[in-house]
C-alpha positions in Angstrom: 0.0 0.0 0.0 1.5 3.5 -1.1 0.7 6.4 1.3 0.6 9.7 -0.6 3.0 11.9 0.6 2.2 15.4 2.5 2.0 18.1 -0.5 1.6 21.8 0.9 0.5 24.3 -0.7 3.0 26.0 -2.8 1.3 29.4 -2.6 1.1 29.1 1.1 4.6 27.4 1.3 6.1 30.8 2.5 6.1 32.1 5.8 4.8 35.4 5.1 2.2 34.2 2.9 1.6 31.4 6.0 1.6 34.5 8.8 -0.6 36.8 6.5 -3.2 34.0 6.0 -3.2 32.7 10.0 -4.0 36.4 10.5 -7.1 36.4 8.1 -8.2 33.2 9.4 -9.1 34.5 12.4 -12.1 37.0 11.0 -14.1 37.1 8.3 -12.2 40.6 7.1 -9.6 42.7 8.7 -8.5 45.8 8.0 -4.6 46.3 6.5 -3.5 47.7 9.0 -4.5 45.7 11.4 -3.4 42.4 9.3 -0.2 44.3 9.0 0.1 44.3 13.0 -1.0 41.3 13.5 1.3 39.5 11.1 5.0 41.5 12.0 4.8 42.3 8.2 6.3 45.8 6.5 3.6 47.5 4.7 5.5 46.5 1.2 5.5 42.9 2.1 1.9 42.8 3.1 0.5 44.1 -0.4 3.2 42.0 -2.5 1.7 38.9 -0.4 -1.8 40.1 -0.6 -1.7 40.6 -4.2 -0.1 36.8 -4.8 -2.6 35.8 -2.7 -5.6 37.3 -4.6 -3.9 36.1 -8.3 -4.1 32.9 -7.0 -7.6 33.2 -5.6 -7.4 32.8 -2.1 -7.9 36.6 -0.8 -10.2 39.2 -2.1 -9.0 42.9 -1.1 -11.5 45.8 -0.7 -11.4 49.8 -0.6 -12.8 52.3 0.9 -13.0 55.1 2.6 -13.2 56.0 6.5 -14.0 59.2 6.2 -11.7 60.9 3.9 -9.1 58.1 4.9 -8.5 55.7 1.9 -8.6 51.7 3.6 -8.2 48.8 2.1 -9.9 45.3 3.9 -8.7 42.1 3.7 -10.4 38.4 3.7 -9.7 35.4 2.7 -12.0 33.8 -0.1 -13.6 30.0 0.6 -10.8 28.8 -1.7 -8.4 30.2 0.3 -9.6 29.1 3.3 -9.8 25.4 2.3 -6.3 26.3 0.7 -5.1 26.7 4.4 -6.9 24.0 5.7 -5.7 21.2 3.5 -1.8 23.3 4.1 -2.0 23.3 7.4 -2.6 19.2 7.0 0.1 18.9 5.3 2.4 20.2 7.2 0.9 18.1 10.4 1.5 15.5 8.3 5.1 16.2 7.5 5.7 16.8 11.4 4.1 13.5 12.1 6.5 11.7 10.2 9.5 13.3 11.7 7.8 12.0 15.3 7.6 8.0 14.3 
């Protein structure tokens, strides 16, 4: 019997796309600030990662406004939270073998 091996995600497979995506797990939408907090991410990292993320279909970004104050909210998309689901698996997975 052959046991498929652990396969994370390669979008995920970074640890800033990993941190940004923990963070957005947590909430149906956060604010980019807040995700940049939350995370210990630049501002310039955040939006690279955020904008991968949302090419591959796993976060959706919106604007606004708070009061004159440009914002941009951050969530992940159903895809992307499965993404993280079947990721995090993985890597259990991996961490199992290392423990038998």
């Amino acid at each position: 019997m052959t046991i498929d091996p652990p396969r994370p995600d390669p979008v995920i497979n970074t640890t800033t796309r990993l941190s940004l995506m923990a963070v957005l797990a947590a909430a149906q939408e956060v604010e980019f600030g807040a995700a940049r907090d939350a995370s210990g991410l630049s501002d310039s990292v955040v939006s690279k990662q955020a904008t991968a993320l949302e090419t591959a279909g796993y976060l959706a970004m919106r604007k606004g406004h708070v009061g004159h104050r440009p914002r941009t909210w951050l969530s992940l998309t159903p895809t992307g939270r499965r993404a993280l689901r079947n990721h995090i698996t993985a890597l259990r997975r991996i961490v199992d073998l290392a423990n038998e």
